[in-house]
C-alpha positions in Angstrom: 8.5 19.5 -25.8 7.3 21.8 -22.7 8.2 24.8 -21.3 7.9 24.6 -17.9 8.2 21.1 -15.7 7.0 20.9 -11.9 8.0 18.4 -9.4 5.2 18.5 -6.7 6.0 17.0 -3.4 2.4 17.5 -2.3 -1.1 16.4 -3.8 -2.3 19.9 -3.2 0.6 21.3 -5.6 -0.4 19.4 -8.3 -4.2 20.3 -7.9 -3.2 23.9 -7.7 -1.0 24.1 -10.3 -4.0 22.3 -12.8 -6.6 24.7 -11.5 -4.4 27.4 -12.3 -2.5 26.1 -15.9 -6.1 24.7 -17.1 -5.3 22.7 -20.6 -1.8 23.7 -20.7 -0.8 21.5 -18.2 -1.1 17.6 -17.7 -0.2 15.5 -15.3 2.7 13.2 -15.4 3.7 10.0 -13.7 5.8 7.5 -15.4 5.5 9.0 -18.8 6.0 5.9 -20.7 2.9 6.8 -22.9 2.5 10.8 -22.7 6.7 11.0 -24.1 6.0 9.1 -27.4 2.5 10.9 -27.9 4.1 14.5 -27.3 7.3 13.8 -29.3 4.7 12.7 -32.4 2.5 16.3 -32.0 0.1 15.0 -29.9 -1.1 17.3 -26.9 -1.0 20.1 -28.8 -1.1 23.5 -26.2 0.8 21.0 -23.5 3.7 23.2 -22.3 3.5 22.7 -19.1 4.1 18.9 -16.9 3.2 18.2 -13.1 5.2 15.4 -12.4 3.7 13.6 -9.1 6.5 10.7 -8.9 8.0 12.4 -5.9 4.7 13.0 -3.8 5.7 10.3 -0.6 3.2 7.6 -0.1 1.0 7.4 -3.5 3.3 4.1 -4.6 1.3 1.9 -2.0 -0.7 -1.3 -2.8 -3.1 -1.6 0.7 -6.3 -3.3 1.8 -9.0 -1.9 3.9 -11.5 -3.1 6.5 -13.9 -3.6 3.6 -11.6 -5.7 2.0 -10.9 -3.4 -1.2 -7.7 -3.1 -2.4 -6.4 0.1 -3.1 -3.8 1.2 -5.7 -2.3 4.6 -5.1 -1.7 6.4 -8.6 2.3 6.0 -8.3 1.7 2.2 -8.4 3.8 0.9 -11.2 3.1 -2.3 -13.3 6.2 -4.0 -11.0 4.4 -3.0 -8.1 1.6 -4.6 -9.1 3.9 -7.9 -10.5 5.6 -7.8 -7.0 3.0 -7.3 -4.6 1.8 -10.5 -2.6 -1.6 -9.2 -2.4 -2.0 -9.2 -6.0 -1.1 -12.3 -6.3 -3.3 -14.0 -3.9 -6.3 -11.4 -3.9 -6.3 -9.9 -8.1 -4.3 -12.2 -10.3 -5.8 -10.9 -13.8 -4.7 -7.8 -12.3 -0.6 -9.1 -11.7 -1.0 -11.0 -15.1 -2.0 -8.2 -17.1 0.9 -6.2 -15.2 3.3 -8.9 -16.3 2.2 -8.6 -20.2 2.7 -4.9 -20.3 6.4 -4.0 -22.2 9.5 -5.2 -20.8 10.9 -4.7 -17.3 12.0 -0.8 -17.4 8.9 0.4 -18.9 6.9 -1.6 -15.9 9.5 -0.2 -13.7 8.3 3.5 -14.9 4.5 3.1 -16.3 2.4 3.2 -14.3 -1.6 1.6 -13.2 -3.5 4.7 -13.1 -1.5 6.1 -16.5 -2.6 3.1 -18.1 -6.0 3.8 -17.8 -5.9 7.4 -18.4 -4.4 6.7 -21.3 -7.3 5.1 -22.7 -6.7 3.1 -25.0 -8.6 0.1 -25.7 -5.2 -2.0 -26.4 -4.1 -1.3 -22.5 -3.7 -4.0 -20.6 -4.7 -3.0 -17.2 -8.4 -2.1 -18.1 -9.8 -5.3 -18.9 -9.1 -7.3 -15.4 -9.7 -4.4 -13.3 -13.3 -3.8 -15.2 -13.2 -7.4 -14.6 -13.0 -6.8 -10.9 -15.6 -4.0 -10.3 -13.0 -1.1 -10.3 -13.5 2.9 -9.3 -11.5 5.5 -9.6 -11.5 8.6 -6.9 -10.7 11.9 -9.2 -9.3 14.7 -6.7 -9.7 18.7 -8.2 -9.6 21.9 -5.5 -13.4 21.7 -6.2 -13.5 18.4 -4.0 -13.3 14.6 -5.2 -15.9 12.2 -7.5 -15.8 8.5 -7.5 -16.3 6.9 -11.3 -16.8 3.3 -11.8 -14.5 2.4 -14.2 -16.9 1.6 -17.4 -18.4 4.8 -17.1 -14.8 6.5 -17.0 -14.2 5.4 -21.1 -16.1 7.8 -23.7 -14.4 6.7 -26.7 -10.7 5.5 -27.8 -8.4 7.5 -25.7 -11.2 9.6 -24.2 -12.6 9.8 -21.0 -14.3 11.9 -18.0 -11.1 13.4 -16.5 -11.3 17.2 -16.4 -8.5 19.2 -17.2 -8.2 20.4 -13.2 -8.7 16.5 -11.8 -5.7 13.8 -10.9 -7.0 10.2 -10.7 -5.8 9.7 -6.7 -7.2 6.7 -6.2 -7.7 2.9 -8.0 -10.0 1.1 -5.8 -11.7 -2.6 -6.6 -13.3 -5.4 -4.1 -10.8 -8.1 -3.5 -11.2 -11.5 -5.0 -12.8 -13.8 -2.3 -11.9 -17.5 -1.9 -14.7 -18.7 -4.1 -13.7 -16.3 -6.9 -11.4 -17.4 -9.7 -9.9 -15.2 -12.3 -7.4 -14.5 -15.6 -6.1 -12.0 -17.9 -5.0 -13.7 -21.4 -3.0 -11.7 -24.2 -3.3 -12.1 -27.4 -0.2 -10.6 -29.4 2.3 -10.6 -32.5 5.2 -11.3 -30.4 6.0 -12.2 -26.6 6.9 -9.4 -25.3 6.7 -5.5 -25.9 3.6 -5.9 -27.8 0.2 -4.3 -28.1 -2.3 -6.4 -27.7 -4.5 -8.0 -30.5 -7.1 -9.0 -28.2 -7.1 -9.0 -24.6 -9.5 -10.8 -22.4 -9.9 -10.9 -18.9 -12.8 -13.0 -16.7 -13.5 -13.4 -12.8 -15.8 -16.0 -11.7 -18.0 -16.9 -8.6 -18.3 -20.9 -7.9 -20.5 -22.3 -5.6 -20.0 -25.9 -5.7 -18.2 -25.8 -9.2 -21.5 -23.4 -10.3 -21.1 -20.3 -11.5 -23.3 -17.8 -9.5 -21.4 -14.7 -10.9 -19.5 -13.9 -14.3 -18.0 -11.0 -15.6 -15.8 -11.4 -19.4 -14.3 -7.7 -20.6 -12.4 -7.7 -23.8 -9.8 -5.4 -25.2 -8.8 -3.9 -28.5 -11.9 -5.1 -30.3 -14.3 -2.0 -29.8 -13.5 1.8 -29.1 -13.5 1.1 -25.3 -13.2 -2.3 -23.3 -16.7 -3.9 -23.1 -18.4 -6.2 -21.6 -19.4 -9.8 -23.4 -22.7 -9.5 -21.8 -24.4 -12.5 -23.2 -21.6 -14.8 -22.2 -21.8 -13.7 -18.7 -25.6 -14.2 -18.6 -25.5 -17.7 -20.2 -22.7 -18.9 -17.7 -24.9 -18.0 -14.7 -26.3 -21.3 -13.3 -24.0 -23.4 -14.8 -21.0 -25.6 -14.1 -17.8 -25.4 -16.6 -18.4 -28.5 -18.8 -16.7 -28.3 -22.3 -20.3 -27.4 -23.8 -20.8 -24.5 -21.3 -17.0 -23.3 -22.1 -17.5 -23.5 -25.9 -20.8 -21.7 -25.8 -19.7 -19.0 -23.7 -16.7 -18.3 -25.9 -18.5 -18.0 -28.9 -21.2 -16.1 -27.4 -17.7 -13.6 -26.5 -16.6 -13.7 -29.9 -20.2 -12.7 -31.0 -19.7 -9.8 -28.4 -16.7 -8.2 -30.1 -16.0 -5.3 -32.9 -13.3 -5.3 -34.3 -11.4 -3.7 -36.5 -9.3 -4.4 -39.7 -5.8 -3.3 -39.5 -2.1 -3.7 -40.3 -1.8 -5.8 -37.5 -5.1 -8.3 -38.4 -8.6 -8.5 -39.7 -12.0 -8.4 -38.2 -12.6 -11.6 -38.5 -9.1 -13.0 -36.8 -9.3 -10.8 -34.2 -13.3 -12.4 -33.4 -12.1 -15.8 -33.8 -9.0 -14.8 -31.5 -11.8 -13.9 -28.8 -13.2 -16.9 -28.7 -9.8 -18.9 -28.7 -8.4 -16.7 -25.5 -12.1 -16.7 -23.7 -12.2 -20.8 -24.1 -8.6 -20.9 -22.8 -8.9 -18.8 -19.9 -12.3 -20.8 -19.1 -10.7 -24.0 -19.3 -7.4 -23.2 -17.2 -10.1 -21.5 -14.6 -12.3 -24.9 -13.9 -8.8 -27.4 -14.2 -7.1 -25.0 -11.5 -4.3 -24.0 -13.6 -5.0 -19.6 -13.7 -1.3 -18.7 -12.3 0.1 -20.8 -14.8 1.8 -18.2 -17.3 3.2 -16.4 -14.2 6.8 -17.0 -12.6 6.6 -17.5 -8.8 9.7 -15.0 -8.8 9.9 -12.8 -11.8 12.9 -10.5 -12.7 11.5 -7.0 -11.9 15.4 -5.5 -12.4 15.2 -3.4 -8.5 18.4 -5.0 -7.7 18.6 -5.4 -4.0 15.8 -2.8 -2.9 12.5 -2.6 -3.2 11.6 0.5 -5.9 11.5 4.0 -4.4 11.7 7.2 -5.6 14.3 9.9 -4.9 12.0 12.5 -2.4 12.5 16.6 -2.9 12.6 18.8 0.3 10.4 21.1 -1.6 8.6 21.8 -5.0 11.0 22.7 -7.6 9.8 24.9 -11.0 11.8 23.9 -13.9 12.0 26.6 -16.8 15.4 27.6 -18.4 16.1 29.6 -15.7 15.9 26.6 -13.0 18.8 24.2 -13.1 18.8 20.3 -12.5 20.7 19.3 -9.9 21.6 15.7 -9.6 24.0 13.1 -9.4 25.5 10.7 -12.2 27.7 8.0 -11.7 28.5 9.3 -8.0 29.4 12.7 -9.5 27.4 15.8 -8.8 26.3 17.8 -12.1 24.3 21.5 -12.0 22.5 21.3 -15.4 21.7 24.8 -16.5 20.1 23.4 -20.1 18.3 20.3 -21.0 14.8 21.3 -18.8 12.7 20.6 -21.6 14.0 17.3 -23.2 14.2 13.2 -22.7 17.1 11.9 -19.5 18.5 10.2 -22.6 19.5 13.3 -24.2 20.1 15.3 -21.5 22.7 12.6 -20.5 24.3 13.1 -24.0 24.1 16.4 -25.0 24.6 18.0 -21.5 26.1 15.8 -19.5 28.5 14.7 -21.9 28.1 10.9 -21.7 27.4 9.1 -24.5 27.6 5.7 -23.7 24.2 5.7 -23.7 23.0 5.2 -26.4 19.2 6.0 -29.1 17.8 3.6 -31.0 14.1 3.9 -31.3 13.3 6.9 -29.0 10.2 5.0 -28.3 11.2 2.7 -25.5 11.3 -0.5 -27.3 14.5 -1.4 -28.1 16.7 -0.5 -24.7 19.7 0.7 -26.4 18.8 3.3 -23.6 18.8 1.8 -20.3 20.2 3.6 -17.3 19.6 3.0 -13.9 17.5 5.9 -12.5 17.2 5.5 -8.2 17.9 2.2 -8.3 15.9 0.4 -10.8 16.7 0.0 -14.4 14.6 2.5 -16.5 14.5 3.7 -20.1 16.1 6.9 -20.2 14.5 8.0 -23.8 11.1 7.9 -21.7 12.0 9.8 -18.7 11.6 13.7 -18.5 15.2 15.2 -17.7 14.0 17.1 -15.1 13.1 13.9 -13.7 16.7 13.8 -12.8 16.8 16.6 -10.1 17.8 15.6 -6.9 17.9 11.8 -8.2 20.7 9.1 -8.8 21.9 8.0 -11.7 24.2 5.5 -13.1 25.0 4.8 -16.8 27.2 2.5 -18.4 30.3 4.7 -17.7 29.7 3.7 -14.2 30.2 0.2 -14.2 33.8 0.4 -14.5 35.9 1.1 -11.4 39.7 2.6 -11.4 40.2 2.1 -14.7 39.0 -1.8 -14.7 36.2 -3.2 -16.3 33.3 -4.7 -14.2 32.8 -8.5 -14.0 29.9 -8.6 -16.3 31.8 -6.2 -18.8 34.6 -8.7 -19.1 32.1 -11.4 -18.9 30.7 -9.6 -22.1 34.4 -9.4 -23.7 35.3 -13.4 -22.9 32.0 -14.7 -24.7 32.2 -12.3 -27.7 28.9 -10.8 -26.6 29.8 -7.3 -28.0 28.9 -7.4 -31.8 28.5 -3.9 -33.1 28.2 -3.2 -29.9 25.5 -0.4 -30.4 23.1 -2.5 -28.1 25.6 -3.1 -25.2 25.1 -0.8 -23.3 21.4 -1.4 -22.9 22.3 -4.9 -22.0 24.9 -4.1 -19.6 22.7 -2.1 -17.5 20.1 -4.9 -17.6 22.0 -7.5 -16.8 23.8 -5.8 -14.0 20.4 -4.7 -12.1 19.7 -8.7 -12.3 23.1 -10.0 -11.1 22.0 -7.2 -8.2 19.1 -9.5 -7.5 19.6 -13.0 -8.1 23.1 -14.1 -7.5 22.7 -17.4 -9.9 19.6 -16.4 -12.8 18.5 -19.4 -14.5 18.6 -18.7 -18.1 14.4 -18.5 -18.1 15.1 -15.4 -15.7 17.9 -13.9 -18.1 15.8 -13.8 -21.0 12.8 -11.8 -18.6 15.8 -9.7 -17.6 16.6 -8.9 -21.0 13.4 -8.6 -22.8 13.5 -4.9 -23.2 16.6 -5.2 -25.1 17.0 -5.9 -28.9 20.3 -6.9 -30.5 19.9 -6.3 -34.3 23.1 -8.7 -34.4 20.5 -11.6 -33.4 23.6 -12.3 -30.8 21.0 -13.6 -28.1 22.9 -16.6 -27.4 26.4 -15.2 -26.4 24.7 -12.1 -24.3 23.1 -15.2 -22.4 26.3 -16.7 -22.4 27.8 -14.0 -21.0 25.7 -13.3 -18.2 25.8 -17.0 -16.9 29.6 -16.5 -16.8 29.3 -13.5 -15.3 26.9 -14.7 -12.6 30.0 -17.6 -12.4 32.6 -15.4 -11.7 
């Protein structure tokens, strides 16, 4: 899929590496997004990646004297779901991080590649619109600050030059007298696009609105504004009347489109339905509802950090990856320009781990990658140099099978048994970080994992006895 795969260990690297590759090179962070749109033909003239997810320090959520918070462009959506700050200063932000995949794909996607991205279904855009966000684009030229509505120019286009890396995500943080949500509307509860997204922050002075902003996704070729319903609420207090209005006066706002997925007019009445209930929950109190106090993020016992590099490495055929799998050290000398998943297989020789979709939806693929549970069919293989790894051949020890793998034995969990894997690794990563999971924080645990056996209820089973034991 590319010919030659840097990882930078420094910000300038990566700027001199664009300035110097031009449009044959692109920048890559998670690469939950830019893995399915290469392997379907997209980025055409791409053969060459700059992966940035070993430069030190841009994973950091901070606040300044000004009181902005700032999101460094490694910040993944678990960050963001994690942080404590999120929580009590940007909660559309954390609720929209919540809605996005399943656990491994917010373990690897990251904020600032949702928005380049660009696509008006992303989750992230919406609140952080909502909040007044800028990004800070870095080139060897010197650095431009663009407010995030200017940033959109159409469905996955935007400003970013070919020689620029977004280095910064900056936004004021929500004062006490602000109140805001992120609602998703979408075919299914989790690993879904969204239908319609909506997200809102409010000023109330006394229970009056002095200041309104409503963005919608997925109903127009970029997220926009519902200007007229953040005009009428100005002035007013959130009686049913006012709420009612304002939604439809969203709804009205919206341009949708008919697709597989639903018409026009569903979508517009879908606007109104998600703007009314994000209105209401806002003036009875109840925003933080539809978020656990203590979700499953599937770190284990650590907080998420990347492996770190000594130096810049240059992978081509020529240039090995080094790394280490189940404790064992392997030296690569093929498999630079493919997925973890099948370098794992094909060079590595272990095939436990196993391909379903190749699209990082069904988490037949799951490995543990540095400590956090990951989908392997969405991580570059070169990814894997200088890193640690542990696939499902590494649960066992001496011969004997783990306690979740007998767990998974005793409770007839293993049906075909083409999923299991996937699960295992899952499920292990969560044992990691709460010793007794209710069953509410299994099923977060394991919602990047499909069983085409439907065998939900003994894979459940089996972790409770596992946790048990």
């Amino acid at each position: 899929m590319w010919r030659e795969y840097i990882n930078a260990v420094h910000i300038g690297e990566v700027l001199m590496a664009l300035a110097e590759k031009g449009q044959s090179a692109k920048i890559v962070a998670g690469a939950t997004d830019l893995i399915v749109e290469m392997e379907s033909g997209a980025h055409a003239g791409v053969d060459v990646l700059v992966d940035v997810s070993r430069i030190p320090g841009l994973d950091e959520i901070t606040l300044d004297e000004e009181d902005w918070i700032h999101l460094g462009p490694m910040v993944t959506h678990n960050h963001c779901v994690a942080s404590k700050l999120i929580r009590e200063r940007a909660l559309p932000l954390l609720q929209a991080a919540w809605e996005v995949g399943s656990p491994q794909i917010r373990n690897r996607g990251t904020i600032s590649g949702n928005l380049v991205t660009a696509s008006p279904a992303n989750d992230t855009i919406s609140p952080l619109m909502a909040l007044g966000a800028e990004v800070v684009l870095r080139s060897t030229a010197g650095e431009r600050v663009v407010k995030l509505e200017k940033f959109y120019t159409g469905v996955r286009r935007t400003v970013l030059r070919p020689d620029e890396m977004l280095v910064d995500i900056r936004f004021p943080a929500m004062a006490e007298n602000q109140h805001g949500m992120y609602l998703k509307f979408a075919l299914r509860r989790a690993q879904a696009i969204s239908l319609v997204n909506a997200a809102m922050v409010l000023t109330l002075d006394d229970g009056i609105v002095s200041d309104a902003f409503i963005t919608l996704g997925s109903v127009a070729t970029t997220i926009i504004h519902a200007e007229e319903a953040e005009k009428y609420l100005l002035g007013k207090s959130l009686t049913p009347e006012v709420m009612d209005q304002a939604a439809r006066l969203s709804s009205r706002a919206s341009k949708p489109i008919d697709d597989i997925r639903g018409s026009a007019a569903y979508r517009q009445e879908i606007v109104r339905v998600v703007t009314l209930r994000g209105l209401m929950a806002i003036a009875e109190g109840r925003e933080d509802e539809n978020i656990p106090e203590n979700p499953v993020l599937l770190w284990g016992e650590k907080t998420a950090a990347p492996s770190t590099l000594e130096r810049m490495t240059d992978h081509d055929a020529s240039e090995p990856i080094v790394t280490t799998i189940n404790g064992k050290r392997y030296t690569l000398n093929a498999g630079q320009d493919k997925t973890l998943l099948r370098l794992l297989r094909e060079d590595a020789g272990l095939v436990g781990t196993k391909e379903g979709c190749a699209e990082g939806e069904c988490g037949a693929c799951t490995v543990i990658l540095d400590g956090i549970a990951v989908m392997s069919c969405l991580v570059p293989a070169p990814r894997a140099h200088g890193a640690e790894i542990v696939t499902v051949e590494g649960l066992a020890k001496d011969g004997a099978l783990s306690v979740l793998q007998q767990a998974f034995v005793d409770e007839a969990a293993v049906q075909c048994g083409y999923c299991t894997p996937g699960f295992l690794m899952s499920a292990t990563k969560l044992l990691e970080e709460r010793d007794r999971p209710t069953q509410d924080e299994i099923k977060q645990a394991i919602t990047g994992n499909l069983c085409r056996c439907t065998g939900y209820y003994k894979i459940i089973s089996a972790i409770e006895l596992a946790a048990e034991r």
